[in-house]
C-alpha positions as CSV (number, residue, x, y, z in Angstrom):
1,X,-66.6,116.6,-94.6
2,X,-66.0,112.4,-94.1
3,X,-66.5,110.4,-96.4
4,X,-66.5,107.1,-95.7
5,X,-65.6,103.6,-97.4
6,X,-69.1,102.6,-97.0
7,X,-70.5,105.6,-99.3
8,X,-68.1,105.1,-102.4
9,X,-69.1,101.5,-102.2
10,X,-72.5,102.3,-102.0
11,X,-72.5,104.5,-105.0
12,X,-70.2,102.2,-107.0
13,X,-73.4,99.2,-106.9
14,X,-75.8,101.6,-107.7
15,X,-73.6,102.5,-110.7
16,X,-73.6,98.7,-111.5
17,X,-77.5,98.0,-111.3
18,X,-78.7,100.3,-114.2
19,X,-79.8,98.8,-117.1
20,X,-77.5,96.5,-118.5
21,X,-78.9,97.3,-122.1
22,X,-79.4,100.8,-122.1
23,X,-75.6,100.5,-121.4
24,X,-74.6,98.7,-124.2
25,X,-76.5,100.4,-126.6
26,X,-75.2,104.0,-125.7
27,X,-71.3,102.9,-125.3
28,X,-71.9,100.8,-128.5
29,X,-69.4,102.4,-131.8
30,X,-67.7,104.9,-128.7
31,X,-66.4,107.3,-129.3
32,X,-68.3,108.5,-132.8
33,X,-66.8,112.0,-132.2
34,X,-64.2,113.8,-130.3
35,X,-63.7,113.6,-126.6
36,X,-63.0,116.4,-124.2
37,X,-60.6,115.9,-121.5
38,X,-61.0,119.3,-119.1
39,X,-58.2,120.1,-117.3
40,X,-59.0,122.5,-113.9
41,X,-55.6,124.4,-114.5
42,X,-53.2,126.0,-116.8
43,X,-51.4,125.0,-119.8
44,X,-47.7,124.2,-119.6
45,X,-48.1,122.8,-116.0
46,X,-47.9,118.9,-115.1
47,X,-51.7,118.1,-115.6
48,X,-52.1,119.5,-118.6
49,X,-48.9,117.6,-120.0
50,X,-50.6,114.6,-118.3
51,X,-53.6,114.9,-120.0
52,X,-52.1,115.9,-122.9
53,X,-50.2,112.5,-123.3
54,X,-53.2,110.3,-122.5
55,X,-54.9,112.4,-124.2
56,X,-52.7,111.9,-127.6
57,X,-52.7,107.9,-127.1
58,X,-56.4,107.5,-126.5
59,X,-56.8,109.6,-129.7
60,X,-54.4,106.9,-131.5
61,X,-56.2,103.9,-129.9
62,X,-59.7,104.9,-130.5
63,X,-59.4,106.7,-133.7
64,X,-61.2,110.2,-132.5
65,X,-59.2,113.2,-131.4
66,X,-59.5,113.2,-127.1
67,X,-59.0,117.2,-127.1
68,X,-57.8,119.1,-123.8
69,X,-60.0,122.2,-122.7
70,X,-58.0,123.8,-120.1
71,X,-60.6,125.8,-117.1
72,X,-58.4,126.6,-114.7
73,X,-59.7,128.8,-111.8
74,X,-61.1,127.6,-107.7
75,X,-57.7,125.6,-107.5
76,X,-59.6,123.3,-110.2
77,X,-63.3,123.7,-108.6
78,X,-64.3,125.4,-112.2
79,X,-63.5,122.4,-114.2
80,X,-64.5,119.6,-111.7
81,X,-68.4,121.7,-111.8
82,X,-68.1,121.8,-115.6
83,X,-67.7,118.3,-116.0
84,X,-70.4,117.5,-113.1
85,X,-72.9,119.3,-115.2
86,X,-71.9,117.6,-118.7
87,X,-74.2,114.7,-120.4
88,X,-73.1,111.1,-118.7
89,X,-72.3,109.8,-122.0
90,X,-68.2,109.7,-121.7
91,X,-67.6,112.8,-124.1
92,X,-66.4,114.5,-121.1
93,X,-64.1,113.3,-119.1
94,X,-62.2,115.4,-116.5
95,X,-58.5,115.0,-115.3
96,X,-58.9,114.6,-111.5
97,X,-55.6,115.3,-108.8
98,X,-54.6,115.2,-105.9
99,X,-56.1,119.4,-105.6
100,X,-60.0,118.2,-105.7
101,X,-59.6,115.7,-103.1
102,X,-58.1,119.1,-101.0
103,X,-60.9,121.2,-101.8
104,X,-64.1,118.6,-101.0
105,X,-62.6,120.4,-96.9
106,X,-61.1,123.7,-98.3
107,X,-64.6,124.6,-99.5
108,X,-67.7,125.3,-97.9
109,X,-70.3,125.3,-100.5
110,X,-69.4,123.4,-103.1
111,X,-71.8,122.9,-105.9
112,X,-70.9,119.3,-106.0
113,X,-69.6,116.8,-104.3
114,X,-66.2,114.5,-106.3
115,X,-66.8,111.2,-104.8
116,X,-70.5,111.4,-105.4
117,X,-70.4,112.8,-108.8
118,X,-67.6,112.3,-110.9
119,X,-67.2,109.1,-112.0
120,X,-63.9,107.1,-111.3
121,X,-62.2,105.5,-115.0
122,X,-58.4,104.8,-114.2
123,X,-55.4,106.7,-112.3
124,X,-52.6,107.7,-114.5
125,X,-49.7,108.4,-112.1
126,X,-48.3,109.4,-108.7
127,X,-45.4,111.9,-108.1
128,X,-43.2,112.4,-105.2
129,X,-42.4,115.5,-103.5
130,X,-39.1,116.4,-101.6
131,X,-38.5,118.1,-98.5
132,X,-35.6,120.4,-99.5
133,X,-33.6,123.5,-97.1
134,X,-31.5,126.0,-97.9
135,X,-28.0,125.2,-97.7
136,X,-27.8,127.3,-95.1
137,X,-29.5,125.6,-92.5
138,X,-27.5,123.4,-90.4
139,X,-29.9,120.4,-90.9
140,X,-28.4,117.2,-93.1
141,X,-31.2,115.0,-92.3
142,X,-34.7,115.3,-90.9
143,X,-34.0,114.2,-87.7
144,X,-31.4,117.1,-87.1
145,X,-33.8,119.2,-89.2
146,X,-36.8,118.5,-86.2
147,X,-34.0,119.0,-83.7
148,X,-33.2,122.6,-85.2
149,X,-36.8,123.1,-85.5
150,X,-37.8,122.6,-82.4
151,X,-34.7,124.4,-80.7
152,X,-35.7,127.6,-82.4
153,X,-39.7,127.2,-82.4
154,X,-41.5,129.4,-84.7
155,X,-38.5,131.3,-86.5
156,X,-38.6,129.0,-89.2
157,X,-40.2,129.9,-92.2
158,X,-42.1,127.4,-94.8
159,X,-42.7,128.3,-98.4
160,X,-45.7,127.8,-99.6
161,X,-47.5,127.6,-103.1
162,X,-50.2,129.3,-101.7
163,X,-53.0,128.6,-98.9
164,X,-54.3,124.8,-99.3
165,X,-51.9,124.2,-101.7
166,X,-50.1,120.8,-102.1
167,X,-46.3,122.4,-100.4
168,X,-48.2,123.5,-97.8
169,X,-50.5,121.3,-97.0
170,X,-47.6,118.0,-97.6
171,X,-45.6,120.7,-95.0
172,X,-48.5,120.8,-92.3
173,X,-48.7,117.4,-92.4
174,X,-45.1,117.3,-91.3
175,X,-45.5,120.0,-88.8
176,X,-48.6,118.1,-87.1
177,X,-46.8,114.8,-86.7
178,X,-43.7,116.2,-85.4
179,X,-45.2,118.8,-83.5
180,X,-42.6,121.5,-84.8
181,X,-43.4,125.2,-85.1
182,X,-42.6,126.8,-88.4
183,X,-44.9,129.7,-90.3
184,X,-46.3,129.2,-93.7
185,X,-45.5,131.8,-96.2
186,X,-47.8,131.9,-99.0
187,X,-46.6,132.4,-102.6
188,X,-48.3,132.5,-105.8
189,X,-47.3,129.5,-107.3
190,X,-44.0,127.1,-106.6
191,X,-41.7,128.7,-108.9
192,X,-41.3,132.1,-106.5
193,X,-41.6,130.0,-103.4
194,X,-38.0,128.1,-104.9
195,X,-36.7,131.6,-105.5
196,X,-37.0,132.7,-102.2
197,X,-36.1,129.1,-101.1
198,X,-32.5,129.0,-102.6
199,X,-32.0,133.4,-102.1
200,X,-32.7,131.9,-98.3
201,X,-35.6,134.3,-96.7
202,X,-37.5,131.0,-96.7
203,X,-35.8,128.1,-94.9
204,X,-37.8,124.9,-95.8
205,X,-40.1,123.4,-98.4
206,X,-42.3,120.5,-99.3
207,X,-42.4,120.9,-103.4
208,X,-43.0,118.5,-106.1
209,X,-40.1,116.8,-106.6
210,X,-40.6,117.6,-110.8
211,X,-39.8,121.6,-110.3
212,X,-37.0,120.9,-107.8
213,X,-35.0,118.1,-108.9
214,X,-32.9,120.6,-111.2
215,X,-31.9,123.0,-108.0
216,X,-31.0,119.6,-105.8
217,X,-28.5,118.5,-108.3
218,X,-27.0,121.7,-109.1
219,X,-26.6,121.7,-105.4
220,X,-28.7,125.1,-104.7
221,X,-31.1,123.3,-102.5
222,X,-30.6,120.4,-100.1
223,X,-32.8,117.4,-100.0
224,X,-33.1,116.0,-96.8
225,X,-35.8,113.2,-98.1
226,X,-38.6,112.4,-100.6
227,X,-42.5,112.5,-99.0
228,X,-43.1,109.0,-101.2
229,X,-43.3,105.8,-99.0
230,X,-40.5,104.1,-100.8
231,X,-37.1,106.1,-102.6
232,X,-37.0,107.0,-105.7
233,X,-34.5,105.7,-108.6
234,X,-33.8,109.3,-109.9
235,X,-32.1,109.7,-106.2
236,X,-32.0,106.6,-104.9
237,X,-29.7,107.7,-101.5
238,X,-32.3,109.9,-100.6
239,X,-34.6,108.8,-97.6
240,X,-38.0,109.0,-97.3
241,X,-39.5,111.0,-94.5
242,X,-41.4,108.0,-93.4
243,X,-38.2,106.6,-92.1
244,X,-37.8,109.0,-89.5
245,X,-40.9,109.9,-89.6
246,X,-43.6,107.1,-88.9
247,X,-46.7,107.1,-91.5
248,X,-45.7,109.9,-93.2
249,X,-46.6,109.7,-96.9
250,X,-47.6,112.4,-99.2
251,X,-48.0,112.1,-103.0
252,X,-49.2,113.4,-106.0
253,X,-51.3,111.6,-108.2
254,X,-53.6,112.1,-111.2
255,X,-56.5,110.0,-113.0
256,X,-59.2,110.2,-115.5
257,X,-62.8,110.7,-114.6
258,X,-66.4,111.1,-115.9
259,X,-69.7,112.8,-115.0
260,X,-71.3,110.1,-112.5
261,X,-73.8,107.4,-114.3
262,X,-71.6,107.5,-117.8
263,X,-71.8,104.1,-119.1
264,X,-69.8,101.2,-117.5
265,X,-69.0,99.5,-120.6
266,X,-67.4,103.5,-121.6
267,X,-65.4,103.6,-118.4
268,X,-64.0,100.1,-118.5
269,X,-63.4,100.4,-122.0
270,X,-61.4,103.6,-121.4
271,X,-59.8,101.9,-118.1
272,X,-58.3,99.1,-120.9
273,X,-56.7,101.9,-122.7
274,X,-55.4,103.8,-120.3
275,X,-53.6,100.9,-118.7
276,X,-52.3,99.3,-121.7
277,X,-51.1,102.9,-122.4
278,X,-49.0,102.8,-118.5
279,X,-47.7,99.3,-119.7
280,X,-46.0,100.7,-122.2
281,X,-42.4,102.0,-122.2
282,X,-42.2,104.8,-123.9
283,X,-45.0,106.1,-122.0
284,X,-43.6,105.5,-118.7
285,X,-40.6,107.2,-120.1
286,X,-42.6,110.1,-121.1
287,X,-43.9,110.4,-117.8
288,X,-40.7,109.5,-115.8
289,X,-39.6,113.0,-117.4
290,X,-42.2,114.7,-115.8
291,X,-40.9,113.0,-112.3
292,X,-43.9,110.3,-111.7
293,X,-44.3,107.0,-112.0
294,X,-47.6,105.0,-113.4
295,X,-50.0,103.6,-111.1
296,X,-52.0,101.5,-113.1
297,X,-55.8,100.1,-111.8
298,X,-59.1,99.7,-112.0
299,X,-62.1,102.1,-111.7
300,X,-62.9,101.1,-108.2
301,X,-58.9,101.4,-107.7
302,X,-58.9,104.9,-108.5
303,X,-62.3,105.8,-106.5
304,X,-60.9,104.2,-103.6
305,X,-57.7,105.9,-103.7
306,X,-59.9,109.2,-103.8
307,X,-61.8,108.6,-101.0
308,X,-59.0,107.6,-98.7
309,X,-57.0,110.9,-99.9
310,X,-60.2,112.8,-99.3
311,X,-60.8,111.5,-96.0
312,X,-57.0,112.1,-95.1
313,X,-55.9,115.2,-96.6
314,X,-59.2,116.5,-95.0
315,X,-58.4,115.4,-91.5
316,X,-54.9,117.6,-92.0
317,X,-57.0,120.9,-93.7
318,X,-59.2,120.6,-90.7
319,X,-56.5,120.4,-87.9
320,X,-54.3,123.2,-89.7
321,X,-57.4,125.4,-90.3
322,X,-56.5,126.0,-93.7
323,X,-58.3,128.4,-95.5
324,X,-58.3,128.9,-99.7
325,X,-57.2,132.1,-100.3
């Protein structure tokens, strides 16, 4: 399914011609009671922390409790519908990642469509991933890595998070623009993908660079480069795949949205708050422990950036034929 530019432009100036004054009267005094952020996965993983920390700010800033309902379920389809569905009138809000712009291709029949119906307020962050081997492959850099790849075509084996996941899609990105062979395998999660990773009946991966970084120093798992488009400062000797690699950029990212038609003075108002929050140091701090940086901007920022990753991201599902499991 494409999206185009054209589309989220159109629906961003029909967002700006409704009346002015019904507007202002219902985002006048907001919030006047507690807020729900609804998170489409676990607790304990890195966008509930996310939304947990905006979360906690916006509740010091605006003086109501911002409170995070956790749905997971669908790879986050359960909480982006729940939102969908929920009064336009900023109680709701919905932490939206990188996952939702996968599934507007991994799903068919979607009851909803995230460019068309979730409002964009502000993007939090982005996060890196790493492409990381077993020590026991001979590779020391991606170029050798392709070279042993393509030398011993399809006996390499790719751990993934699970089907249309973000290791495996970042990894068939890799594997389409280098035109290597190497089979997915499928875990239930990162954390037994890494297992198998450093015990070595998996060879490669593509993880976030937040559940990895731990294993690379300790030296259990080699990085051969980070999937950002610029290094990192946490390992600033480490390449990026895009220098051997030409376009290749894969990242992470999270952002705050809202059922589509909430009021614009809500959504600037909370796109103030949230980027005063990623000016400020010990927030970045917070989230440089969580291994991402903040990518500050405005509403029409952040829908941009979701239609690009849509349309991209999509383009790479498609060619893979990548099926949820």
């Amino acid at each position: 399914m494409r999206l185009p530019r054209r589309r989220f432009l159109h629906l961003a100036a029909g967002a700006a011609a409704l009346p002015a004054v019904s507007r202002s009267t219902r985002a006048q005094g907001y919030p006047m009671r507690p807020v729900r952020i609804v998170v489409g996965f676990a607790a304990g993983g890195a966008a509930d922390i996310t939304a947990r920390l905006i979360g906690q700010w916006l509740s010091e800033r605006l003086g109501q409790p911002f409170v995070v309902e956790n749905r997971p379920g669908a790879a986050g389809n359960i909480a982006t519908e729940a939102v969908v569905r929920s009064t336009a009138d900023g109680y709701t809000l919905l932490l939206v990642s990188l996952p939702q712009a996968f599934n507007a291709t991994l799903y068919d029949n979607l009851n909803f469509d995230v460019v068309r119906d979730i409002a964009p307020i502000a993007s939090i962050n982005r996060a890196p991933g790493v492409m990381e081997v077993n020590p026991s492959v001979p590779a020391k850099t991606v170029p050798e890595f392709i070279a042993y790849a393509k030398a011993n075509p399809g006996k390499l084996n790719m751990a993934s998070a699970g089907s249309g996941s973000v290791p495996h899609v970042y990894g068939e990105l890799f594997k389409n623009m280098t035109g290597i062979d190497m089979t997915a395998v499928h875990y239930r999660g990162s954390a037994p993908g890494l297992i198998d990773l450093i015990g070595g009946q998996v060879q490669v991966m593509f993880d976030t660079m937040s559940s990895s970084i731990e294993y690379i120093r300790a030296g259990k798992l080699r990085a051969l480069a980070v999937t950002t488009a610029t290094r990192l400062e946490v390992l600033p000797d480490l390449p990026t795949v895009g220098d051997f690699v030409r376009g290749y950029e894969a990242s992470g990212w999270q952002g705050i949205g809202a059922p589509r038609n909430t009021p614009a003075e809500i959504v600037d108002r909370l796109n103030k708050e949230v980027n005063v929050a990623l000016a400020d140091a010990n927030f970045k701090a917070r989230l440089a422990t969580l291994g991402s940086a903040v990518f500050p901007g405005s509403p029409a920022d952040f829908g941009k950036l979701v239609v690009e990753e849509t349309e991209k991201w999509g383009n790479v599902i498609r060619a893979a034929n990548i099926k949820p499991e």
